[in-house]
Backbone of each chain as ProteinMPNN parsed JSONL, in Angstrom:
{"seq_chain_A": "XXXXXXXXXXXXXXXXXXXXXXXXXXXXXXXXXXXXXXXXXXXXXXXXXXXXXXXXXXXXXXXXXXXXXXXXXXXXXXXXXXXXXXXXXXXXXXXXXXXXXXXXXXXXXXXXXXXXXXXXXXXXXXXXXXXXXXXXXXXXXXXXXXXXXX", "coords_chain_A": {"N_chain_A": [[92.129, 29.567, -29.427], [91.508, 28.187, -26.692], [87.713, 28.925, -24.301], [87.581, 29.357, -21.063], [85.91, 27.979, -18.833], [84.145, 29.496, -15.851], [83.557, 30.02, -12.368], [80.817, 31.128, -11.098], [81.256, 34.807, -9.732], [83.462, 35.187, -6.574], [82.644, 37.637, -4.088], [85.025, 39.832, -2.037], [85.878, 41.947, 0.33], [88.411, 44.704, 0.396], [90.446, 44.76, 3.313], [90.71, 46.638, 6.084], [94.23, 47.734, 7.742], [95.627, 47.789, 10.861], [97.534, 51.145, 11.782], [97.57, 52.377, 9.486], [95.09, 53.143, 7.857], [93.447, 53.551, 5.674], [94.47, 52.309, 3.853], [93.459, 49.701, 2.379], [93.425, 46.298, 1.959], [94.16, 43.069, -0.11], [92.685, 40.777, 1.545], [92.457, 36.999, 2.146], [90.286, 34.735, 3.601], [91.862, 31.089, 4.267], [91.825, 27.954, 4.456], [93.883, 25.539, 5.593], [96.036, 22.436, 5.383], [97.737, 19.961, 6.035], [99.115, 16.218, 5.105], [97.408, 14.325, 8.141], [97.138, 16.316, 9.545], [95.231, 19.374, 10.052], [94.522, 22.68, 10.352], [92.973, 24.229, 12.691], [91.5, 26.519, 12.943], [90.784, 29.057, 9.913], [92.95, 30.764, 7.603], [93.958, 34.146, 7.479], [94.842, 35.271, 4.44], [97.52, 37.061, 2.541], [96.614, 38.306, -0.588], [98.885, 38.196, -3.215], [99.53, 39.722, -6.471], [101.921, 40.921, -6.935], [103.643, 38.824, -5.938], [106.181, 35.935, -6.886], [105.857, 33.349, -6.286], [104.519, 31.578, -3.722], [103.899, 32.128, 0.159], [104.556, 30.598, 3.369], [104.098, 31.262, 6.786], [106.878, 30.849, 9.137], [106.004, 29.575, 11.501], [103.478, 29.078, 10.768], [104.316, 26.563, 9.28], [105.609, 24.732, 10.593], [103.234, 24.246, 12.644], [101.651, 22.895, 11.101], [102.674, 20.553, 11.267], [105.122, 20.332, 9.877], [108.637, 19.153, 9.765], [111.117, 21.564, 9.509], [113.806, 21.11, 9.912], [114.462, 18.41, 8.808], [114.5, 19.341, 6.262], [117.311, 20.541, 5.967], [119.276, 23.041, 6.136], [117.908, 26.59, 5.408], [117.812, 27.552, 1.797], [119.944, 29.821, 0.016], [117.999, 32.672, -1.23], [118.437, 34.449, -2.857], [118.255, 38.251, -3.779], [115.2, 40.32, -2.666], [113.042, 42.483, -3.646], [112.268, 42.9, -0.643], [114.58, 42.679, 0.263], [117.401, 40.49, 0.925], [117.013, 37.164, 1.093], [116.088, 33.477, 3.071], [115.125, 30.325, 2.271], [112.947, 27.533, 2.628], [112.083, 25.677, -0.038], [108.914, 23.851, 0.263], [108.718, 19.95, 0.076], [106.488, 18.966, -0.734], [103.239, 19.068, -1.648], [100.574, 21.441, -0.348], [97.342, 20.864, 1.133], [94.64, 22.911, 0.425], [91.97, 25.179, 1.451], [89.58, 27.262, -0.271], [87.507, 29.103, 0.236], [85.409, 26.536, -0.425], [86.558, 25.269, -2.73], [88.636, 23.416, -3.523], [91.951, 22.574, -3.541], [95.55, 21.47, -4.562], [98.722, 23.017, -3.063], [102.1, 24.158, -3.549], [104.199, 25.052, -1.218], [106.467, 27.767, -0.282], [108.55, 28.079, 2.452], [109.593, 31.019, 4.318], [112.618, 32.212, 5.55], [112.438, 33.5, 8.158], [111.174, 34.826, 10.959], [110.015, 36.799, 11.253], [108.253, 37.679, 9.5], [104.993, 39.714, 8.53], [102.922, 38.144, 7.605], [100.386, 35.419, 8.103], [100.072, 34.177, 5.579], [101.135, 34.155, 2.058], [99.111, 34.455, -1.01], [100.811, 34.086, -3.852], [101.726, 34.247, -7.572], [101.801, 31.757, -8.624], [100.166, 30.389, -7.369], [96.946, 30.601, -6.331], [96.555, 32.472, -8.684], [97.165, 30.389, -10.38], [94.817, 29.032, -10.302], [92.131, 30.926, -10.594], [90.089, 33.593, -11.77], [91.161, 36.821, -11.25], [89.981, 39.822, -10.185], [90.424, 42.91, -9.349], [89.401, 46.096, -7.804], [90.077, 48.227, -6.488], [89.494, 50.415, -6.467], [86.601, 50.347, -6.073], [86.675, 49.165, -3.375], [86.68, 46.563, -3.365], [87.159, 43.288, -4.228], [87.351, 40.452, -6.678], [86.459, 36.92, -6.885], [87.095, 34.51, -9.252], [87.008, 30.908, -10.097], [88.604, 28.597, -11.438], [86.741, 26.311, -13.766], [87.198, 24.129, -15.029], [89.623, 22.927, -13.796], [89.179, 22.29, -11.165]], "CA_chain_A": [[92.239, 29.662, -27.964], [90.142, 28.064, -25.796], [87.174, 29.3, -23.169], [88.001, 28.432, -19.583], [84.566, 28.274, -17.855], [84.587, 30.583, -14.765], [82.688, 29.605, -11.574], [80.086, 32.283, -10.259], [82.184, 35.14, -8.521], [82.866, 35.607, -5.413], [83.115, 39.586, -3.96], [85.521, 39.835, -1.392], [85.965, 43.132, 0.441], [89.651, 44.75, 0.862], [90.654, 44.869, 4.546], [91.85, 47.994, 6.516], [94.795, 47.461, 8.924], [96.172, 48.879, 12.122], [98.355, 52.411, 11.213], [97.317, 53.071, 7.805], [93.537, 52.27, 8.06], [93.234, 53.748, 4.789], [95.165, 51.309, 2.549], [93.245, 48.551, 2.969], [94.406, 45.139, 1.556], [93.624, 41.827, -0.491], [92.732, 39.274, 2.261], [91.369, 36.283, 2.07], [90.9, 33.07, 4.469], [92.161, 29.831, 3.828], [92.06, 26.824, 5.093], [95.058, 24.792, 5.206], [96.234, 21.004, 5.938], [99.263, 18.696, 5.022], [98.887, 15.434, 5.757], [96.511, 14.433, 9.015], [96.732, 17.766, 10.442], [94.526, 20.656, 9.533], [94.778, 24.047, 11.211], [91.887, 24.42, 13.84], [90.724, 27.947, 12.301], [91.09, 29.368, 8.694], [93.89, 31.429, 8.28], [94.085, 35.37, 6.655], [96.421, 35.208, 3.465], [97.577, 38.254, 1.473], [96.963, 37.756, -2.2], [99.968, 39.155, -3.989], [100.145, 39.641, -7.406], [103.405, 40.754, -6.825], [104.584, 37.715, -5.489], [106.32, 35.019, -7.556], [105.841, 32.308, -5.561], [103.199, 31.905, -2.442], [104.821, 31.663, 1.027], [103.91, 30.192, 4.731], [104.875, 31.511, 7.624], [107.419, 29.594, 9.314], [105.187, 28.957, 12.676], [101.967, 28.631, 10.159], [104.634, 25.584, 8.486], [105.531, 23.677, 11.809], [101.751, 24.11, 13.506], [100.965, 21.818, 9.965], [103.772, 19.224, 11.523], [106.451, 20.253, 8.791], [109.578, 19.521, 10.239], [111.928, 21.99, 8.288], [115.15, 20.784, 10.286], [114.749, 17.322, 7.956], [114.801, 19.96, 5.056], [118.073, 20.845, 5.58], [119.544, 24.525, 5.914], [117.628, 27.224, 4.701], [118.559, 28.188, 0.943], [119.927, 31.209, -0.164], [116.95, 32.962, -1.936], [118.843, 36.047, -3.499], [117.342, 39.715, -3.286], [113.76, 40.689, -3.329], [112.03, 44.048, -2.954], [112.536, 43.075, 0.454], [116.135, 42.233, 0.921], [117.796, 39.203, 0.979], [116.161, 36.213, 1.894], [116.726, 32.42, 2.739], [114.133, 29.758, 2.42], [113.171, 26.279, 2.348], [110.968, 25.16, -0.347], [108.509, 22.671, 1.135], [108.744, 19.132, -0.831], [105.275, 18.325, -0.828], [101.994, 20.466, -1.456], [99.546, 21.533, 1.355], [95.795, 21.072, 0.964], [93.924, 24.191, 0.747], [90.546, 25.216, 0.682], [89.597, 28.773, -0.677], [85.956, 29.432, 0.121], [84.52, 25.541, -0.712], [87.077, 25.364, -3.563], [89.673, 22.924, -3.186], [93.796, 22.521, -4.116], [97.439, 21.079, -3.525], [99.773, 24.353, -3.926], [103.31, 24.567, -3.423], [104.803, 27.066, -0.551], [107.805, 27.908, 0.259], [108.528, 28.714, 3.789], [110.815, 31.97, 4.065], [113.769, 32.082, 7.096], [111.95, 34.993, 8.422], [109.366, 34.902, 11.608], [109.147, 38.211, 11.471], [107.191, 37.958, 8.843], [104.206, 39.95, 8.773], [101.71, 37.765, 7.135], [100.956, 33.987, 7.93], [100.633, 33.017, 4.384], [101.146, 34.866, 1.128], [99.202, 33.916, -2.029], [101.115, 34.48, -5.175], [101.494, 34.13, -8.908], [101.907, 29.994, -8.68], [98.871, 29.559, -6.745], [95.964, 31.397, -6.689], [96.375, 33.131, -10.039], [97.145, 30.043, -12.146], [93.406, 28.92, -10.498], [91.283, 31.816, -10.808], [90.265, 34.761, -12.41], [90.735, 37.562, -10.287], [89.464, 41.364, -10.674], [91.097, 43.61, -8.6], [88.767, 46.842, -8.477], [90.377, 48.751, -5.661], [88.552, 51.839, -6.629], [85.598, 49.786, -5.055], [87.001, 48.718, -2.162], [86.459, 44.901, -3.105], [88.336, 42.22, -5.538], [86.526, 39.654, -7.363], [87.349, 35.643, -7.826], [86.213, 33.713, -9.915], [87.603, 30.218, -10.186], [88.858, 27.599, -12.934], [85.937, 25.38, -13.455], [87.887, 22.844, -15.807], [90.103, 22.118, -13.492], [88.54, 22.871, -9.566]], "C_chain_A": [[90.962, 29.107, -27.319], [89.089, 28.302, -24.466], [87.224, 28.393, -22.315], [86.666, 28.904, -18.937], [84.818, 28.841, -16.094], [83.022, 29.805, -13.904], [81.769, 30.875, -10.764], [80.783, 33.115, -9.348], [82.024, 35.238, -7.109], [83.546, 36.636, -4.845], [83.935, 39.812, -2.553], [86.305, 41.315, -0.929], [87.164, 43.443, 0.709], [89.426, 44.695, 2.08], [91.563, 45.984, 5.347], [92.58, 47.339, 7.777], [95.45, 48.381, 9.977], [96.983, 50.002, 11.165], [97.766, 53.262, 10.356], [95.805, 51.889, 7.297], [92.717, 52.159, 6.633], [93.376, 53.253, 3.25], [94.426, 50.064, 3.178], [93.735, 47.404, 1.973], [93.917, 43.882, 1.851], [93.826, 40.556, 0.122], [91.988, 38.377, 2.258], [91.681, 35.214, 3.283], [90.745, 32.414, 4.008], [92.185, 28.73, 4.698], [92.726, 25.545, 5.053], [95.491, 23.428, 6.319], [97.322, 20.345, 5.359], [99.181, 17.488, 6.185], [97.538, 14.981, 6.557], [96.391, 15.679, 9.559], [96.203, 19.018, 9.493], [94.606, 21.471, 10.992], [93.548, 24.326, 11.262], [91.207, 25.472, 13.06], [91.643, 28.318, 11.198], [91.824, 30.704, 8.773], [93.782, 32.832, 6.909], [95.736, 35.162, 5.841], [96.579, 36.34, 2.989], [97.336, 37.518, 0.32], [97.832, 38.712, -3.267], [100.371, 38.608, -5.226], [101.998, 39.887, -8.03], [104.166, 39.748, -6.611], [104.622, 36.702, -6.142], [105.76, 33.936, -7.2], [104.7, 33.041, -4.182], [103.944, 31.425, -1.263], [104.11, 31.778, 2.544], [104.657, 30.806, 5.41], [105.445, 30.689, 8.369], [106.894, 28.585, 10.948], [103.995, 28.26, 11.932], [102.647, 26.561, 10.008], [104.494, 24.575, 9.862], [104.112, 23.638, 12.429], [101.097, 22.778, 12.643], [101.554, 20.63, 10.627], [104.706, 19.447, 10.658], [107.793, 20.547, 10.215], [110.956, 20.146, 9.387], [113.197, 21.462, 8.689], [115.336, 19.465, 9.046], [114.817, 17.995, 6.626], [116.288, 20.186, 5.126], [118.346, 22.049, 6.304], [118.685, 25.348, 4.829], [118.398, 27.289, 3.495], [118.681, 29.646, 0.193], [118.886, 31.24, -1.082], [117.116, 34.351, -2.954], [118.023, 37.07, -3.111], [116.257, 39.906, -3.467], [113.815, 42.182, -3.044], [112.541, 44.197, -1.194], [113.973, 43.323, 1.544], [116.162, 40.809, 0.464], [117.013, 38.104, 1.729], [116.772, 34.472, 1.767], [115.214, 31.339, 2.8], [114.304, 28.495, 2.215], [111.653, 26.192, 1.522], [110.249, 23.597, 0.15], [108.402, 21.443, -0.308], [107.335, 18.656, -1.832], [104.406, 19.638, -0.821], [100.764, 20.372, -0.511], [98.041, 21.301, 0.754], [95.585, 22.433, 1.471], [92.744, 24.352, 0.211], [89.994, 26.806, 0.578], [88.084, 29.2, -1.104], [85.287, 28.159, -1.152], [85.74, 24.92, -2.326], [88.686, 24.664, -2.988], [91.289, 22.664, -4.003], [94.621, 21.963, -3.258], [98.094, 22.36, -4.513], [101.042, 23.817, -3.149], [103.334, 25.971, -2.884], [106.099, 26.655, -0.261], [107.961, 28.917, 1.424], [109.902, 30.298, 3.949], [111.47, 32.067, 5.624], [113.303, 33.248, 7.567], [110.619, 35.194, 9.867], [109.064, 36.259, 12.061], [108.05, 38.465, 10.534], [105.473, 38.554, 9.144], [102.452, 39.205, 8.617], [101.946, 36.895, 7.301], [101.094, 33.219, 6.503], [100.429, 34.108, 3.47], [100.667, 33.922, -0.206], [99.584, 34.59, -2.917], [100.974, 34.055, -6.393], [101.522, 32.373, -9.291], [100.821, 29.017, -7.574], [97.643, 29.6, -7.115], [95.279, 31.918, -7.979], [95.955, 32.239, -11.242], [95.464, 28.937, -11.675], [92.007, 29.297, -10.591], [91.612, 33.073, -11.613], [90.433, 35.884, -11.49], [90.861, 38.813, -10.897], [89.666, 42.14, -9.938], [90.071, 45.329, -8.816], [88.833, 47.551, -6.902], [89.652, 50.126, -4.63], [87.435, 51.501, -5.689], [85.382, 49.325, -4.003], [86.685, 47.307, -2.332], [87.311, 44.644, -4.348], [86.87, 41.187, -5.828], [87.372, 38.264, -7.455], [86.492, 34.718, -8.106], [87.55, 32.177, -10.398], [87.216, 29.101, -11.401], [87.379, 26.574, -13.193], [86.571, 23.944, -14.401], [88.432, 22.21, -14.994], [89.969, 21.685, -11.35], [87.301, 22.107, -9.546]], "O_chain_A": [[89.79, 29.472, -27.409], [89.58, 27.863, -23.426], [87.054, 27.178, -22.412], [86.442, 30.064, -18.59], [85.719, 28.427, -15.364], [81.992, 29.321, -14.373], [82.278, 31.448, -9.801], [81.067, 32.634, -8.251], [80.968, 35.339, -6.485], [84.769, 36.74, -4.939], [83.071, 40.054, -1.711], [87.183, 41.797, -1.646], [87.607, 42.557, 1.44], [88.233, 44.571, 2.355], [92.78, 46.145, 5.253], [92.012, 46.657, 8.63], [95.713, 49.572, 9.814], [97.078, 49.808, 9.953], [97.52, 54.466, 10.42], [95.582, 50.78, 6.811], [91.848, 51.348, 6.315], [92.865, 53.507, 2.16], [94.73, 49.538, 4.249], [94.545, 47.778, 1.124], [93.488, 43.409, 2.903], [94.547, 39.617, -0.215], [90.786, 38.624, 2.353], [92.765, 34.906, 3.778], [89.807, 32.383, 3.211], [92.717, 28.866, 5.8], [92.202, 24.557, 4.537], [95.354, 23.37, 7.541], [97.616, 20.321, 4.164], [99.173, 17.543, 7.415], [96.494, 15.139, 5.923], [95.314, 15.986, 10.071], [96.717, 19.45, 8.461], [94.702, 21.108, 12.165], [92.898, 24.638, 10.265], [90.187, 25.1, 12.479], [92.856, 28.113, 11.225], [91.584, 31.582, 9.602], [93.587, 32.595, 5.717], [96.909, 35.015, 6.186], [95.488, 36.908, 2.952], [97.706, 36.357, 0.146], [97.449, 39.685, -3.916], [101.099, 37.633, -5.415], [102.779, 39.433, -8.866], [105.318, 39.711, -7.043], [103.542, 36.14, -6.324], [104.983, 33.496, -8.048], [104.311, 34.16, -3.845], [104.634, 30.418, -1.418], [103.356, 32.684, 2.899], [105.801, 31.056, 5.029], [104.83, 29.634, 8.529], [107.235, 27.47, 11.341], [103.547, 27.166, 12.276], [101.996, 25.578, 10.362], [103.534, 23.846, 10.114], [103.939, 22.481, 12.812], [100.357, 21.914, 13.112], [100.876, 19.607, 10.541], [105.406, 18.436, 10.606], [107.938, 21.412, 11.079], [111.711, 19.417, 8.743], [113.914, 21.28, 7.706], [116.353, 19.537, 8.356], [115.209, 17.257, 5.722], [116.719, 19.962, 3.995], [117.582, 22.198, 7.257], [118.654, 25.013, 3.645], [119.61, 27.144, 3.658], [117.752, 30.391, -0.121], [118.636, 30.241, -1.756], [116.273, 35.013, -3.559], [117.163, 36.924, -2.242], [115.959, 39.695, -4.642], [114.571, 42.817, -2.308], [113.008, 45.192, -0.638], [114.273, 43.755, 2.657], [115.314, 40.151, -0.14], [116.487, 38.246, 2.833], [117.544, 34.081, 0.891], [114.263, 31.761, 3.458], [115.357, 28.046, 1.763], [110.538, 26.447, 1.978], [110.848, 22.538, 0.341], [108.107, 21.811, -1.445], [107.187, 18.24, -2.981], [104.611, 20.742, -0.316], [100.185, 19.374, -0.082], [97.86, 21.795, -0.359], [96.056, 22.989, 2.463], [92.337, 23.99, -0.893], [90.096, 27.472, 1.609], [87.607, 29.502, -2.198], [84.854, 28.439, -2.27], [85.302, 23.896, -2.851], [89.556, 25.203, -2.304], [91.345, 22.629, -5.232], [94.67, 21.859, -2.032], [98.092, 22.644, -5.711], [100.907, 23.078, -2.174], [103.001, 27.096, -3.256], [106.626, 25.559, -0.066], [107.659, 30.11, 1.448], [111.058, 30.184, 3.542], [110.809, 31.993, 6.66], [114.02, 34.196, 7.249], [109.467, 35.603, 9.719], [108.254, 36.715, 12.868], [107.129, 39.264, 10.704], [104.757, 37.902, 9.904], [101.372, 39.483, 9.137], [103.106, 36.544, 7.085], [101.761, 32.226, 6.21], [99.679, 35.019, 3.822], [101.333, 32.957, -0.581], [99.035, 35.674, -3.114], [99.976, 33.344, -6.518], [101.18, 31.998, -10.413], [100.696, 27.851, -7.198], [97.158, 28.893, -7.998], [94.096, 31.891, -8.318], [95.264, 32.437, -12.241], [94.997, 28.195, -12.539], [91.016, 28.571, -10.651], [92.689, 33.522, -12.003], [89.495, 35.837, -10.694], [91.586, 39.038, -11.866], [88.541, 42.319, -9.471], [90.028, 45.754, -9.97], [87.851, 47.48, -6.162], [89.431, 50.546, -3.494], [87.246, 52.16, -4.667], [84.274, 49.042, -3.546], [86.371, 46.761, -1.275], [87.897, 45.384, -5.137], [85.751, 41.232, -5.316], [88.525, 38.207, -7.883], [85.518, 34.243, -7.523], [88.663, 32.38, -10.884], [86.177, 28.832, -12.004], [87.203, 26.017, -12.11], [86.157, 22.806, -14.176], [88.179, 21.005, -14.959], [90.642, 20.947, -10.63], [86.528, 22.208, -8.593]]}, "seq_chain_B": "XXXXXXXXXXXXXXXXXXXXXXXXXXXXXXXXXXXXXXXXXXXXXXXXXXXXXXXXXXXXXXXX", "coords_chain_B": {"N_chain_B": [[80.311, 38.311, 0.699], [81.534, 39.569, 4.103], [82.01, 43.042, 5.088], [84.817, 43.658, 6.905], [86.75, 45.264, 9.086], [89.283, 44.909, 10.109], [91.596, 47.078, 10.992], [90.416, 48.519, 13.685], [89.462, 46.315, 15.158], [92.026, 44.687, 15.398], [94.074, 46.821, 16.964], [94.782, 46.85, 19.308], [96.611, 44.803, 19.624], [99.908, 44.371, 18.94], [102.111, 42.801, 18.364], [103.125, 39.264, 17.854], [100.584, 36.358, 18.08], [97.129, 36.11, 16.597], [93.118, 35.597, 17.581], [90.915, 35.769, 15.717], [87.364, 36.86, 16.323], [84.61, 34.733, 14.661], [82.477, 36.781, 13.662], [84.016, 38.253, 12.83], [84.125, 40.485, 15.237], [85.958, 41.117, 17.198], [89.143, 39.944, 19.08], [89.396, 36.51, 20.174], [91.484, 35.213, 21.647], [94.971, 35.668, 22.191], [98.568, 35.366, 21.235], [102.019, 34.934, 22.488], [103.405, 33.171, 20.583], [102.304, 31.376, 17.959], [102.075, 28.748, 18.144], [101.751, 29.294, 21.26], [99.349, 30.377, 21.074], [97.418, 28.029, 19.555], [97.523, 26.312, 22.07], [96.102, 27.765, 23.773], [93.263, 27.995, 22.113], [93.135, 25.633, 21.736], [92.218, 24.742, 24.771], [90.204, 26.382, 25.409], [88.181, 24.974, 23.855], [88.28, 24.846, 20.988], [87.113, 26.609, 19.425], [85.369, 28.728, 16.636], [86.965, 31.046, 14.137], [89.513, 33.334, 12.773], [92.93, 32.735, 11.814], [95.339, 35.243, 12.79], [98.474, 37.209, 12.327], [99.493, 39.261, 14.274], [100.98, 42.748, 13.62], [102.528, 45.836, 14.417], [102.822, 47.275, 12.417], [101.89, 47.36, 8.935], [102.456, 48.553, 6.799], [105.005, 48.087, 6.244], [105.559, 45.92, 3.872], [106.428, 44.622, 0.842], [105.949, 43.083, -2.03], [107.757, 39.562, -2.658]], "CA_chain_B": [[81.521, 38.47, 2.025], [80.709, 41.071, 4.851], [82.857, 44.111, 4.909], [85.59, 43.651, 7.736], [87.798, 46.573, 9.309], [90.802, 44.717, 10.998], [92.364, 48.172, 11.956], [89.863, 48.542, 14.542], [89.71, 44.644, 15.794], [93.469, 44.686, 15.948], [94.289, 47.652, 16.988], [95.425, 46.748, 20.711], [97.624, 44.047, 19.192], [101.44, 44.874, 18.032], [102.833, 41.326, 17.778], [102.688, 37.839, 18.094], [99.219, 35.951, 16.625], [95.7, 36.362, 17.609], [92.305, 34.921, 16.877], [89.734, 37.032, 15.31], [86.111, 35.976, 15.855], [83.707, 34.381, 13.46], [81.93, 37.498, 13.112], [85.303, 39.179, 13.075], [84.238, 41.681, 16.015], [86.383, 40.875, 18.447], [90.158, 39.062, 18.854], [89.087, 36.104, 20.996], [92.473, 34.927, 22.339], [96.285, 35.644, 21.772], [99.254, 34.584, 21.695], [103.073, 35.576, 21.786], [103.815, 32.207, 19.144], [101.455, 30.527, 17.129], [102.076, 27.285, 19.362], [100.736, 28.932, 22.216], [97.673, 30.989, 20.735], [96.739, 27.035, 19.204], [96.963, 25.603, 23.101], [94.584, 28.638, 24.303], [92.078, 27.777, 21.291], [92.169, 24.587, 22.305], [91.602, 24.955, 25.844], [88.736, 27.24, 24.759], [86.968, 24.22, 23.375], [88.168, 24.799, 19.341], [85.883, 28.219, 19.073], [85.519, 29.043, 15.297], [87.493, 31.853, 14.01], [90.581, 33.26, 11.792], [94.113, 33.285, 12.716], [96.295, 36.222, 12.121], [99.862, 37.718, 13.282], [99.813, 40.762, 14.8], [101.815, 43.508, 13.42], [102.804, 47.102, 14.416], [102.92, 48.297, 10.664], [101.933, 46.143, 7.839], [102.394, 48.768, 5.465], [106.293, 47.785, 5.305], [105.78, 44.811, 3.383], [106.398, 44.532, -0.369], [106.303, 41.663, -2.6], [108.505, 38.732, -2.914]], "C_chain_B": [[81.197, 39.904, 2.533], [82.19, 41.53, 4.986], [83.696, 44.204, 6.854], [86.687, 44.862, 8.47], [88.543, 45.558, 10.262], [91.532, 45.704, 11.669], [91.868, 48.17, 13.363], [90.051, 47.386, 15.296], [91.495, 44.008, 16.515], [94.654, 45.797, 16.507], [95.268, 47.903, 18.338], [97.146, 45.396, 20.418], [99.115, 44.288, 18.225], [102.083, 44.043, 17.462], [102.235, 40.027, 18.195], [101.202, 37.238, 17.34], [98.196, 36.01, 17.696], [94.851, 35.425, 17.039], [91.27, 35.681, 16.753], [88.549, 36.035, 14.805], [85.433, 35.526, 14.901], [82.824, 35.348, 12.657], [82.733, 38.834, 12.922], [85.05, 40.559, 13.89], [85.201, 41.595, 17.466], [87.767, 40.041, 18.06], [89.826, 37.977, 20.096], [90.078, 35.458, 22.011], [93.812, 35.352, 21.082], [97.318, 35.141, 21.994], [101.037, 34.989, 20.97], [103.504, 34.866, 20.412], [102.098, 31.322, 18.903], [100.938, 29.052, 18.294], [100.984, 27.932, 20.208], [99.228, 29.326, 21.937], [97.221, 29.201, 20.558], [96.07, 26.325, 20.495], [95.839, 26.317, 23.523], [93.241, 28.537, 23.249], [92.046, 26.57, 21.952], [91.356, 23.41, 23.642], [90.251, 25.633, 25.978], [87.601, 26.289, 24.337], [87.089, 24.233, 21.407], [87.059, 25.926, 18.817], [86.529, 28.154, 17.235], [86.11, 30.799, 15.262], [88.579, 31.954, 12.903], [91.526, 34.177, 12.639], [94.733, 34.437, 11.946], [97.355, 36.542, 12.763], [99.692, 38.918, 13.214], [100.522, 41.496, 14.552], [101.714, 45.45, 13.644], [102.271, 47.787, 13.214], [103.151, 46.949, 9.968], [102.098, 46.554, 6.636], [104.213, 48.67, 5.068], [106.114, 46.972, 4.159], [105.429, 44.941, 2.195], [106.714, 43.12, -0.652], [107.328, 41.024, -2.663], [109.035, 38.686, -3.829]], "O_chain_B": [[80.822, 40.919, 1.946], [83.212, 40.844, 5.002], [83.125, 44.739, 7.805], [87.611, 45.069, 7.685], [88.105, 45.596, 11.412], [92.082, 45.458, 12.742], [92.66, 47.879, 14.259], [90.899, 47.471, 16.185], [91.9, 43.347, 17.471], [95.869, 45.604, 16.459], [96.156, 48.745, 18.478], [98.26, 45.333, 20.937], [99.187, 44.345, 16.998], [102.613, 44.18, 16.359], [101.148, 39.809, 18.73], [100.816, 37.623, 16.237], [98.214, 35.987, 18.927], [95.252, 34.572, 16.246], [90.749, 36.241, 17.718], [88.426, 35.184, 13.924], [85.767, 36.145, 13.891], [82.432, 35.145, 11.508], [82.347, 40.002, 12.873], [85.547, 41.611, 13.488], [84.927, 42.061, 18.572], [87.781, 39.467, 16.971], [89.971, 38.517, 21.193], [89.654, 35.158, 23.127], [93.796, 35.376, 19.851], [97.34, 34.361, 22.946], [101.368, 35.215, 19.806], [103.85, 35.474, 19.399], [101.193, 30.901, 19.624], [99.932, 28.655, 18.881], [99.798, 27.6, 20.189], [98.214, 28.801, 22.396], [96.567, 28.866, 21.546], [94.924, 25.878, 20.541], [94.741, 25.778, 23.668], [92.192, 29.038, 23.653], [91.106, 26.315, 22.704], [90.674, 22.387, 23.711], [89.358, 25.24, 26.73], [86.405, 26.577, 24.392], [86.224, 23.763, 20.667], [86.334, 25.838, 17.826], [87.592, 27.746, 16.767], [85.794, 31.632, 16.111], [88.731, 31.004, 12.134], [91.48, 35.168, 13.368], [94.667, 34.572, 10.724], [97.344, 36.188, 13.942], [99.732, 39.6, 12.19], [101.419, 41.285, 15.368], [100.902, 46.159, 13.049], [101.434, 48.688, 13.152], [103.924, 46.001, 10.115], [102.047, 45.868, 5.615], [104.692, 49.032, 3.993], [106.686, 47.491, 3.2], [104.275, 45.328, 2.008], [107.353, 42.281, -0.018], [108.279, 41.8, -2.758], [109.825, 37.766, -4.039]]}, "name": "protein", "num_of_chains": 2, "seq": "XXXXXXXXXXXXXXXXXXXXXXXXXXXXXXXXXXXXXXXXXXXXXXXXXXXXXXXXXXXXXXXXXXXXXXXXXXXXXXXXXXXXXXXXXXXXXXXXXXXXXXXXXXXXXXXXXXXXXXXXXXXXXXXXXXXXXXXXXXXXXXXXXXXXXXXXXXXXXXXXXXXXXXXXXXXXXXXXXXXXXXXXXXXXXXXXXXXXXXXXXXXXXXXXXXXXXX"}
């Protein structure tokens, strides 16, 4: 097996939100672009290990210029945790930059603007380019990123 | 990374998206859609900051 060199971490504190001040929760900002357009100010993501896939919100997608109407109809997305859902995966991957640390990920926009969060990172983003240390107990997370391939 | 409380900062906000300052003490403009919060930033002059959507209760939300 071979060692994947890790880039100096960096300590990122949970975040308490309105209601339930007490659960606070793994946010980070990002800074996201497709194409010529980049989004003016860096945007708060969840980072969910739970989540298969990483997903935009569908105002975050159009503010980029994605026009989802040339996607098509949402597609059915079967059941989550959440319920049923419909989505359009986007064709192309977004630039993102994750504290100086750059990527193209794949999102998939979900039929949903209720959504609570503008972008969700999950298990096909984030994960497969860092290490991350989740240490709740402490009120902070840890990431440490790929250096082979970042 | 400095230690942030969002409860507090967003606390007046139920929906729609905001913009939370650079030194995250403050939401410096809002906005019912995304669209318009972007025109009021950039009537503002492009102020530095991070966007977020405003929610009532964020502890519904489970994974995908």
């Amino acid at each position: 097996m071979s060692i994947v060199e890790l880039a100096p971490l960096i300590k990122v504190w949970y975040k308490p939100l309105p209601k339930f001040p007490k659960i606070p929760w793994p946010i980070i900002d990002i800074k996201l672009a497709y194409k010529n357009k980049t989004l003016p100010q860096p945007v708060f993501s969840l980072v969910d290990s739970g989540a298969n896939f990483s997903i935009l919100h569908i105002e975050i997608a159009e503010a980029l210029g994605l026009d989802l109407k040339k996607l098509g109809g949402p597609k059915p997305g079967g059941t989550s945790v959440s319920g049923f859902y419909k989505f359009w995966e986007l064709p192309e991957p977004l630039d993102i930059n994750i504290y100086g640390f750059s990527f193209n990920f794949k999102f998939t926009v979900i039929d949903n603007p209720g959504l609570i969060w503008p972008c969700i990172l999950g298990e096909n983003t984030i994960f497969e380019v860092a290490r991350l240390d989740f240490r709740k107990f402490k009120g902070f997370f840890e990431i440490l990123f790929r250096q082979d391939i970042n | 990374m400095k230690q942030t409380n969002l409860a507090m900062i967003l606390k007046n906000y139920t929906s729609g998206w905001v913009s939370i300052s650079k030194d995250y003490k403050k939401v410096i403009a809002s906005g019912r859609t995304l669209k318009s919060l972007l025109q009021k930033l950039e009537k503002m002059g492009k102020p530095g900051g991070y966007l977020m959507k405003a929610a009532k209760d964020y502890s519904g939300y489970v994974g995908v």
